[in-house]
C-alpha positions as CSV (number, residue, x, y, z in Angstrom):
1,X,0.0,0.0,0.0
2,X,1.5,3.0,-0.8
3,X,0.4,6.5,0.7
4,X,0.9,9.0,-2.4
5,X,2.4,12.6,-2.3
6,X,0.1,15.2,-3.8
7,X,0.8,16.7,-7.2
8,X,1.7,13.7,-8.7
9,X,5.5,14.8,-7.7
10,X,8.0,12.1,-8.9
11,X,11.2,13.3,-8.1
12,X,13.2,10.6,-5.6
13,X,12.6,13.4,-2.7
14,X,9.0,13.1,-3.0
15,X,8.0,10.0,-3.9
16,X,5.1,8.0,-2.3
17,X,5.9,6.7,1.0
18,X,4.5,3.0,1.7
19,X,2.5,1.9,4.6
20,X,5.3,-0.4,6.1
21,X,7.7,2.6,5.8
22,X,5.1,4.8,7.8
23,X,4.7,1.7,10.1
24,X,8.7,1.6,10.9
25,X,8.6,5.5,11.8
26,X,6.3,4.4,14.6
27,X,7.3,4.1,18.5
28,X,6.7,0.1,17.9
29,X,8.0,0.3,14.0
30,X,11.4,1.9,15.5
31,X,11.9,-0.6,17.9
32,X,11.4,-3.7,15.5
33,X,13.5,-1.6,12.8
34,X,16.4,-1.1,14.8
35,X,16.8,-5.0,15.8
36,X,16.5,-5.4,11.9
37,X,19.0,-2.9,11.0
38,X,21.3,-4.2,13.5
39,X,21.4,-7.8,11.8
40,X,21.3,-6.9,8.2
41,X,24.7,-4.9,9.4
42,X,26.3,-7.5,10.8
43,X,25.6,-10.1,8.0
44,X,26.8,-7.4,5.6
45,X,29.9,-7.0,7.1
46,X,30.7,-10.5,7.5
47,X,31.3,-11.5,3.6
48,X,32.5,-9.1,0.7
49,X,30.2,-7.0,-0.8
50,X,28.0,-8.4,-4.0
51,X,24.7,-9.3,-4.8
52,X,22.2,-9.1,-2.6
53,X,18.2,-10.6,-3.1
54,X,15.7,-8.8,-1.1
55,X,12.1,-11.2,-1.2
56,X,9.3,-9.0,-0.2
57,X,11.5,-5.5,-1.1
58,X,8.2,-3.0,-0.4
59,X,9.7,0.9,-1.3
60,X,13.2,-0.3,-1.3
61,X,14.7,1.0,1.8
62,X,16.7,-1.9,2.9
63,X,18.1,-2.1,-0.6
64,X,18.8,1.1,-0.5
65,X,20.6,0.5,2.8
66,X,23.0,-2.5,1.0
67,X,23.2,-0.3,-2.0
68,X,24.8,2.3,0.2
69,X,26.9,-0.7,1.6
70,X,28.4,-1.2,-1.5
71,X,26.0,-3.9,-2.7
72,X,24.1,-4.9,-6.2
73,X,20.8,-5.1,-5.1
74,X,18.2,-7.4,-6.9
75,X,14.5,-6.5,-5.3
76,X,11.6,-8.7,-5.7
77,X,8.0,-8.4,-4.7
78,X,4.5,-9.6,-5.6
79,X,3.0,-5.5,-6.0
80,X,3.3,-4.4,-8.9
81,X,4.0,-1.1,-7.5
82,X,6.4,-1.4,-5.1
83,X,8.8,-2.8,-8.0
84,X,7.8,0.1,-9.9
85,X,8.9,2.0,-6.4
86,X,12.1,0.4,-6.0
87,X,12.9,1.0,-10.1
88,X,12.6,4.8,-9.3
89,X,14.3,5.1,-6.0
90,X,17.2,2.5,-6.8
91,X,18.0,2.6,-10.7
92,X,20.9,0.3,-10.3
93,X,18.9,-2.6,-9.0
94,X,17.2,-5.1,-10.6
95,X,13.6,-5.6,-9.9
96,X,11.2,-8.2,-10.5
97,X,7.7,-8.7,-10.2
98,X,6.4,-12.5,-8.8
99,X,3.3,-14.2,-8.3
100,X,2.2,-15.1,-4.6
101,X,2.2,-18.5,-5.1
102,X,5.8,-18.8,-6.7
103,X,7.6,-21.6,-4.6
104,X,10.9,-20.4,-6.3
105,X,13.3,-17.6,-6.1
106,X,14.1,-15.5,-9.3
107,X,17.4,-16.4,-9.9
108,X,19.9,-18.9,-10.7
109,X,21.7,-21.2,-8.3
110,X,25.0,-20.1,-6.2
111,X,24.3,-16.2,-7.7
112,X,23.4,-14.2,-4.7
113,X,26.2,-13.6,-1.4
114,X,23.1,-12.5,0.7
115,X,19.9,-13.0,0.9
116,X,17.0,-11.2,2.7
117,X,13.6,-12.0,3.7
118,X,12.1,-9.4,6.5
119,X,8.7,-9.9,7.9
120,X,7.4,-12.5,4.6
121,X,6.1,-14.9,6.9
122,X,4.3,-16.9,4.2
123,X,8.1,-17.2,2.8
124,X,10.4,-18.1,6.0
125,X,7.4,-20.1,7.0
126,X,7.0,-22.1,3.4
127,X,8.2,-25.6,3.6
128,X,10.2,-24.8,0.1
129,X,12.8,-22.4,1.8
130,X,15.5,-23.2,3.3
131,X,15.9,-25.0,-0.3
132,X,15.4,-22.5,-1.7
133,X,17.9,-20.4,0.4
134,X,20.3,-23.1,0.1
135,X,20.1,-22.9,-3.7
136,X,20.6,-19.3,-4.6
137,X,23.1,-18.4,-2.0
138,X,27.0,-18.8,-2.7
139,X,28.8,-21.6,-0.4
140,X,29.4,-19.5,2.7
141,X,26.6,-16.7,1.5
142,X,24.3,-14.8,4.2
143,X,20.7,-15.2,4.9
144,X,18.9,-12.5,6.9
145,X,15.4,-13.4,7.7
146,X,12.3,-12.5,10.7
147,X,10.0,-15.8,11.1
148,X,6.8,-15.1,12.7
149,X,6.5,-17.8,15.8
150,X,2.9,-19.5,16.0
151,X,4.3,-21.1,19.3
152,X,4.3,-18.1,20.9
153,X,1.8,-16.0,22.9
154,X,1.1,-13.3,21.2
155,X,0.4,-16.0,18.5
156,X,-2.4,-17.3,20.4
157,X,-3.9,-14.1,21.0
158,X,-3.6,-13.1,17.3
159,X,-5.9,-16.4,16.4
160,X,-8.2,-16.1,19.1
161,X,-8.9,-12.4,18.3
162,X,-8.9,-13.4,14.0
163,X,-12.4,-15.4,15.4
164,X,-13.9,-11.9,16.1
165,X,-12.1,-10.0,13.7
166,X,-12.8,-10.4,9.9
167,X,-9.9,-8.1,8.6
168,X,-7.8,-10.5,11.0
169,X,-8.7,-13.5,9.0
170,X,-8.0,-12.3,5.4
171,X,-4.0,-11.9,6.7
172,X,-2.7,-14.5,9.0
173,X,0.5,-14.4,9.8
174,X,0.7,-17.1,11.7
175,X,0.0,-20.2,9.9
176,X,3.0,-21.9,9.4
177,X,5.2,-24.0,11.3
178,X,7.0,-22.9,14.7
179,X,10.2,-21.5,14.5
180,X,12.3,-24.7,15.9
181,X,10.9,-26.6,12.8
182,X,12.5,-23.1,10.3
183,X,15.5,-23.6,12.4
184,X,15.4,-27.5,12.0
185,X,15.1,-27.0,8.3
186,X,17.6,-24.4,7.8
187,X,20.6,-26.3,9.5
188,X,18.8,-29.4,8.1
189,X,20.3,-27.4,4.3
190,X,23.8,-26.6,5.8
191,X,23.1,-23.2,7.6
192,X,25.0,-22.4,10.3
193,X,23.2,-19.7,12.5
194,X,25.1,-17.1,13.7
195,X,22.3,-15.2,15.6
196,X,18.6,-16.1,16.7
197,X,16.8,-13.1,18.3
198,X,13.5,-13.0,19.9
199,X,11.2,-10.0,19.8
200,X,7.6,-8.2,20.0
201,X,7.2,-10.3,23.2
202,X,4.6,-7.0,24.3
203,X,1.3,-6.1,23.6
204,X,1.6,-3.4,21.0
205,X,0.3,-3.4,17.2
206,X,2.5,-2.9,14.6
207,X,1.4,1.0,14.5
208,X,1.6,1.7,17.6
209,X,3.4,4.8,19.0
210,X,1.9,4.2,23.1
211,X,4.6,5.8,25.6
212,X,4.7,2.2,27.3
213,X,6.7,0.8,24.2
214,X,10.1,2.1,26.0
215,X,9.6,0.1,29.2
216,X,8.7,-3.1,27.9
217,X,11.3,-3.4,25.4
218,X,13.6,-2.8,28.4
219,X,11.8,-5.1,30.4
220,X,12.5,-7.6,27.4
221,X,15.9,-6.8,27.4
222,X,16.1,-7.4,31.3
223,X,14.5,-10.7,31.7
224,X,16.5,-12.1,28.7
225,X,13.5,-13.0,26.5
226,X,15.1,-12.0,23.3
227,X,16.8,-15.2,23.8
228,X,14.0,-17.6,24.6
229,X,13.9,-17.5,20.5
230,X,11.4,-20.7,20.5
231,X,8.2,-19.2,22.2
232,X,9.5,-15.6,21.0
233,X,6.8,-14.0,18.4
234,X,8.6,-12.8,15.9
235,X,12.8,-13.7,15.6
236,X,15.3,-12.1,13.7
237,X,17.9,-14.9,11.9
238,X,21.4,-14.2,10.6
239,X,22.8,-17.6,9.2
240,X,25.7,-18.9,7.0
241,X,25.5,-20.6,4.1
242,X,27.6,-23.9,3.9
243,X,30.9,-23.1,2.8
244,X,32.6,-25.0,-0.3
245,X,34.3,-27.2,1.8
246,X,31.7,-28.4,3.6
247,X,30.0,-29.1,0.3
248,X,32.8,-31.5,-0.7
249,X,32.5,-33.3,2.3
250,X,28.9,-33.9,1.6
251,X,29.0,-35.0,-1.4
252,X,32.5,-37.7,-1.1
């Protein structure tokens, strides 16, 4: 969804601004951003810069972000016009429109160093990825990806309130499998994972901007629930692709 600018302006200063965007800008958005930010950084840094594959790329701005990095950015959503969005605001990348029931990446095997999936649960969820992740990444290539934890909590609530809410049933985002059986998969493929962060443990929608936000993401911080990762809502992943050698191994 994109909210657009007035007088049709399409210079890169004033183009539309999407909902997610206006979302992250939020008390709650800020707080799930920076966690984000944090481990796209550190998976950057940890191989050479080259091309990156953003699934579910909205306006752009973490491309942007590896673009500035010193990244090739490939962008790929099922919206027509947020690849129309990310054409205009990233010239340099490539960007590609997909259906929503694609079980495939857009690419070709071993051609991406990192790979990036934020909050696409029907993706990280999908029995297909960690394949698919396997396939397009480089031996020793990055994944960067937030799974959305039915065993959870806030989980629970979310399906008992989508029985009384009808815009809640027409997008669940809880409907796949818990995040031990990603995690199961995803070493299962030869990922090693380097970080496994546990989040949105409050009571706060994605919008919200309430004064309390502060206190219980220190709270979280206190009582070390950003490492109970398995009955954490959402959880941020940063894992390592297996590495050439590893690949040998496997298949002597």
């Amino acid at each position: 969804m994109l909210c657009r600018m007035p007088n049709g302006a399409s210079n890169k200063d004033s183009l539309p601004v999407t909902f997610w965007e206006r979302a992250a800008e939020t008390r709650w958005g800020r707080y799930l951003t920076s966690a984000e930010k944090a481990a796209l950084e550190t998976a950057a840094s940890s191989v050479r810069p080259g091309t990156s594959l953003e699934i579910g790329c909205d306006g752009g701005r973490w491309s942007q972000l590896l673009g500035a990095l010193g990244w090739s950015t490939i962008c790929v959503d099922v919206r027509e016009e947020a690849v129309e969005l990310c054409r205009l605001r990233i010239p340099s990348a490539r960007c590609l429109l997909v259906k929503p029931d694609d079980s495939s990446f857009p690419v070709a095997d071993s051609s991406v160093n990192l790979l990036l999936v934020y909050e696409v649960p029907h993706v990280t969820t999908s029995p297909w990825f960690a394949a698919e992740a396997a396939r397009v990444l480089e031996p020793g290539g990055m994944l960067v990806c937030t799974v959305s934890n039915p065993a959870s909590i806030r989980a629970a609530a979310y399906r008992a309130w989508m029985l009384v809410s009808e815009a809640r049933r027409r997008v669940s985002i809880y409907d796949g499998p818990p995040f031990r059986h990603v995690q199961r998969d995803l070493e299962a493929h030869g990922f090693n994972l380097l970080l496994k962060e546990g989040l949105g443990w409050a009571p706060f929608g994605r919008r919200s901007e309430s004064r309390l936000i502060p206190f219980f993401t220190w709270l979280e911080q206190v009582l070390g629930l950003r490492r109970l990762v398995r009955f954490s809502p959402f959880v941020v992943v940063v894992a390592r692709g297996r590495a050439t050698e590893s690949l040998r191994e496997s298949r002597s």
